[in-house]
TORPA-974044 format. One record per residue (C-alpha): residue in three letters; x negated, y negated, z negated. Coordinates in Angstrom, 1 decimal. Last residue first. Layout:
BEGIN
{finu "ALA"; {X; Y; Z}}
...
END
This chain:
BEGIN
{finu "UNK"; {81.5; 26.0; 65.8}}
{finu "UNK"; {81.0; 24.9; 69.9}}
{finu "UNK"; {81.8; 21.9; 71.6}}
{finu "UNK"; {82.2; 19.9; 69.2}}
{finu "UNK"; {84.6; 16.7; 67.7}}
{finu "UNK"; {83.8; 15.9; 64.0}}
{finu "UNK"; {85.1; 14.3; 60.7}}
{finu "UNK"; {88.7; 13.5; 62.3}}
{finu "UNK"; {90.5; 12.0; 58.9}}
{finu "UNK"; {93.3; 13.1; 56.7}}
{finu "UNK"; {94.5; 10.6; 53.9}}
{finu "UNK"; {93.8; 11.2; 50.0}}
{finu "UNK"; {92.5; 7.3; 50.1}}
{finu "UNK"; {89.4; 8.2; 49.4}}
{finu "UNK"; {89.0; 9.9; 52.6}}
{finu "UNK"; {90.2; 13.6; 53.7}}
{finu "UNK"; {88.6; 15.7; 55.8}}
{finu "UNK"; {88.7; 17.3; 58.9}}
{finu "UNK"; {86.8; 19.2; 61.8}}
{finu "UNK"; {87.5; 19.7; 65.5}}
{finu "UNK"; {86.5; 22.7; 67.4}}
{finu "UNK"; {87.2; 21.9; 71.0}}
{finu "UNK"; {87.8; 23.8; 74.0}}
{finu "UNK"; {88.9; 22.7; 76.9}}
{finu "UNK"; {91.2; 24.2; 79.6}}
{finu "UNK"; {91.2; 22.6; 82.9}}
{finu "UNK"; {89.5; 19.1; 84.4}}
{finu "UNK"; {86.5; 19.0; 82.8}}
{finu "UNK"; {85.2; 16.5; 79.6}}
{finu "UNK"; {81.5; 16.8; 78.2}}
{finu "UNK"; {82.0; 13.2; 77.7}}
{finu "UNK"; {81.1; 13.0; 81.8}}
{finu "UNK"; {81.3; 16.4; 83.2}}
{finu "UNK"; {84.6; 15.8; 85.5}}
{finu "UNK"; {84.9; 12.0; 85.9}}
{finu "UNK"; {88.7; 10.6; 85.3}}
{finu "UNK"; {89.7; 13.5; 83.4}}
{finu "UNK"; {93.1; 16.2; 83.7}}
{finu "UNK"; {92.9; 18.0; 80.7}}
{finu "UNK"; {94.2; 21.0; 79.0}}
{finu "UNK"; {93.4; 21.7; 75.6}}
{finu "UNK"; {92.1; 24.7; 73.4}}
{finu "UNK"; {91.4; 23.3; 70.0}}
{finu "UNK"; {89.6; 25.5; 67.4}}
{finu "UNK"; {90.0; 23.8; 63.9}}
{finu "UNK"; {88.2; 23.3; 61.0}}
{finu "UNK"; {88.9; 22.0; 58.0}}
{finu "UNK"; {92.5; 24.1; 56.6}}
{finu "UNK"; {91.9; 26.7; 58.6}}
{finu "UNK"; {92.1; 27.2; 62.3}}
{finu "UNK"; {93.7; 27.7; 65.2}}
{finu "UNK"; {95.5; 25.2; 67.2}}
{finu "UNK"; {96.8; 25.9; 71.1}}
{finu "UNK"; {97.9; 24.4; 74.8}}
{finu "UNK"; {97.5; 21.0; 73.6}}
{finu "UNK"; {97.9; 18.8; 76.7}}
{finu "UNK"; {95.9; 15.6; 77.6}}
{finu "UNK"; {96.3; 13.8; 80.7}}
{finu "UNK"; {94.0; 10.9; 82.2}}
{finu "UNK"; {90.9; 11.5; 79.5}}
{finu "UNK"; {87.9; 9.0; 80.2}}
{finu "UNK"; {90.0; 6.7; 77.9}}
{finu "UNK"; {88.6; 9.1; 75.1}}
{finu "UNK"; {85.1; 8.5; 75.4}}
{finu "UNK"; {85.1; 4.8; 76.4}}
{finu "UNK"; {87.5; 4.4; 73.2}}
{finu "UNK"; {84.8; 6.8; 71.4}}
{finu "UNK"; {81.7; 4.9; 72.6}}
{finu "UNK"; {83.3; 1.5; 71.4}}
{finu "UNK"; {83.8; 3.1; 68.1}}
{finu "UNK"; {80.3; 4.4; 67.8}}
{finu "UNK"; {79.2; 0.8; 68.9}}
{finu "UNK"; {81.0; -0.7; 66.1}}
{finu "UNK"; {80.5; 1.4; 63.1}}
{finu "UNK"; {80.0; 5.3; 61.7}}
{finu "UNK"; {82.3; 6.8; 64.1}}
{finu "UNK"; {82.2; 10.6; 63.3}}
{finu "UNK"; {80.9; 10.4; 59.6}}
{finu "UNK"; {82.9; 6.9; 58.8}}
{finu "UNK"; {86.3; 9.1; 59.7}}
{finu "UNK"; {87.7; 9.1; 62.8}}
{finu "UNK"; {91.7; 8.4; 62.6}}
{finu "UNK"; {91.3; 4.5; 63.9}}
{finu "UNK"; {89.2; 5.8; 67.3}}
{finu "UNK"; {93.3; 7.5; 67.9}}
{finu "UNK"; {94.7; 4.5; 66.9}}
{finu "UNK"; {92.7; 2.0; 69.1}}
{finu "UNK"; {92.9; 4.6; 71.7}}
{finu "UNK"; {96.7; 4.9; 72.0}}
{finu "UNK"; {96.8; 6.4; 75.7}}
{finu "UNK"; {99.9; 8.7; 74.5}}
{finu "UNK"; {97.5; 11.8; 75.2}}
{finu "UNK"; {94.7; 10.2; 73.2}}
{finu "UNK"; {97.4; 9.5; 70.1}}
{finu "UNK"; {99.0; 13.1; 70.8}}
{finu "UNK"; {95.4; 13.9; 69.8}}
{finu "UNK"; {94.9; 12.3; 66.6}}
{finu "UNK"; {98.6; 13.3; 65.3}}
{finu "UNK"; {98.0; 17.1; 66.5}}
{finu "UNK"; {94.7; 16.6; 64.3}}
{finu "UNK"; {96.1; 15.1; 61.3}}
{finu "UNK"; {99.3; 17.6; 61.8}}
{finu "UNK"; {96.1; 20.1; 61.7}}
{finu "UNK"; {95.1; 18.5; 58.2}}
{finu "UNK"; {98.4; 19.0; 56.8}}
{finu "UNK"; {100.4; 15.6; 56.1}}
{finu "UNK"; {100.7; 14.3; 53.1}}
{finu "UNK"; {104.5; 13.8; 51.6}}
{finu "UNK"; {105.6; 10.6; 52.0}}
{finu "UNK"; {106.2; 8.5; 49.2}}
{finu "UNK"; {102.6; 7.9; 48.3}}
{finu "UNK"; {102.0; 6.6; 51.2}}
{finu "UNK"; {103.6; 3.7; 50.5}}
{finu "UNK"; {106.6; 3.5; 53.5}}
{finu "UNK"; {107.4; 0.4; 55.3}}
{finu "UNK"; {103.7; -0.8; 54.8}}
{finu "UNK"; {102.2; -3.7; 52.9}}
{finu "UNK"; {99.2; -6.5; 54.5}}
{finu "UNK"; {100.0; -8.3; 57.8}}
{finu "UNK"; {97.5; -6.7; 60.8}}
{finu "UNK"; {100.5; -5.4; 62.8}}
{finu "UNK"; {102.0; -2.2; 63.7}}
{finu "UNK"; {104.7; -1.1; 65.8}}
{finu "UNK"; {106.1; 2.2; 65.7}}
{finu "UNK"; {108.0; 3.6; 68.2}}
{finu "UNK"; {105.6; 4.6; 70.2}}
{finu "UNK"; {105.0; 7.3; 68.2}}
{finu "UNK"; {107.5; 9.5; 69.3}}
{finu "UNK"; {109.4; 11.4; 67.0}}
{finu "UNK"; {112.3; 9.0; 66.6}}
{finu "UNK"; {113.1; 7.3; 63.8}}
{finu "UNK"; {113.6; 3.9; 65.5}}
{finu "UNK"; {112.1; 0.3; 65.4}}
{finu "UNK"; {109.6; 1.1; 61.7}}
{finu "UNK"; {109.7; -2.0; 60.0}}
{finu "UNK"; {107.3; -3.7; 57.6}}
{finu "UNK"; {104.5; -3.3; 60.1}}
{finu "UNK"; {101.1; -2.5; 58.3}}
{finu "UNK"; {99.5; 0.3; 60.2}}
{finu "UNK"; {96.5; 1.3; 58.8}}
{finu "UNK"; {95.9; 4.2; 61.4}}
{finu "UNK"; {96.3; 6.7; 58.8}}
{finu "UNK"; {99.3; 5.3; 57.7}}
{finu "UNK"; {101.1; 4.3; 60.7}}
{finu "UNK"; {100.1; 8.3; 62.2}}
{finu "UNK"; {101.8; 9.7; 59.1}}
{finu "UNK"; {104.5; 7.7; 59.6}}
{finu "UNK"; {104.9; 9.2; 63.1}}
{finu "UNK"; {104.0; 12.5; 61.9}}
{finu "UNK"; {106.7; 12.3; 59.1}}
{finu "UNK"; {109.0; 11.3; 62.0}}
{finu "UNK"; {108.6; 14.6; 64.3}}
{finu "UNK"; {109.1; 16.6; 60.7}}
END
């Protein structure tokens, strides 16, 4: 399952590498490029759930992957450039990023992290347990995206 997530994370992030270095679980060992065609169409890997979209998106901010992680948000959460740019400032605020637990249905989840952040307050980030309700959906292309990050439901 590890490597489905990894795939997962090529596709959603439009990874186009025709070679995929090791099927391990991390994602870091994956490397993409901008050349068009994938390893694997996505329509020979099973679809993710939505919260292996959102374990996916936030192992991508724990791993430091920002570009890949900003890549998952759909046009409703990062509508274009400066949104984007906000949300790599946003998430490389984050030092450490742990999932302690994932609750929800198949569109919304409630997130409870634990963080260790550069600036306490700034991003609405604090060092400890924070929680999250994140929200998906899925884009044209049938693949999970991050609709929304809040605070509260």
């Amino acid at each position: 399952m590890s490597f489905l997530i990894v795939i997962f994370a090529m596709v959603l992030s439009g990874c186009t590498k025709k070679e995929v270095l090791s099927p391990s679980p991390s994602a870091e060992s994956v490397a993409c490029d901008d050349e068009k065609g994938c390893l694997v169409s996505p329509n020979s890997v099973p679809l993710a759930t939505s919260e292996d979209a959102v374990r996916t998106f936030l192992g991508l901010i724990a791993e430091k992957k920002i570009p890949e992680a900003v890549g998952i948000l759909s046009a409703n959460a990062s509508p274009d450039e400066a949104s984007k740019q906000m949300w790599g400032v946003n998430f490389n605020s984050i030092k450490k990023l742990t999932i302690k637990n994932i609750e929800g249905s198949e569109d919304t989840f409630k997130v409870t992290l634990d963080l260790e952040v550069n600036n306490p307050g700034e991003y609405n980030w604090e060092n400890g347990e924070n929680l999250r309700w994140i929200t998906v959906s899925k884009n044209p292309n049938n693949d999970w995206k991050i609709d929304s990050i809040a605070t509260g439901p």
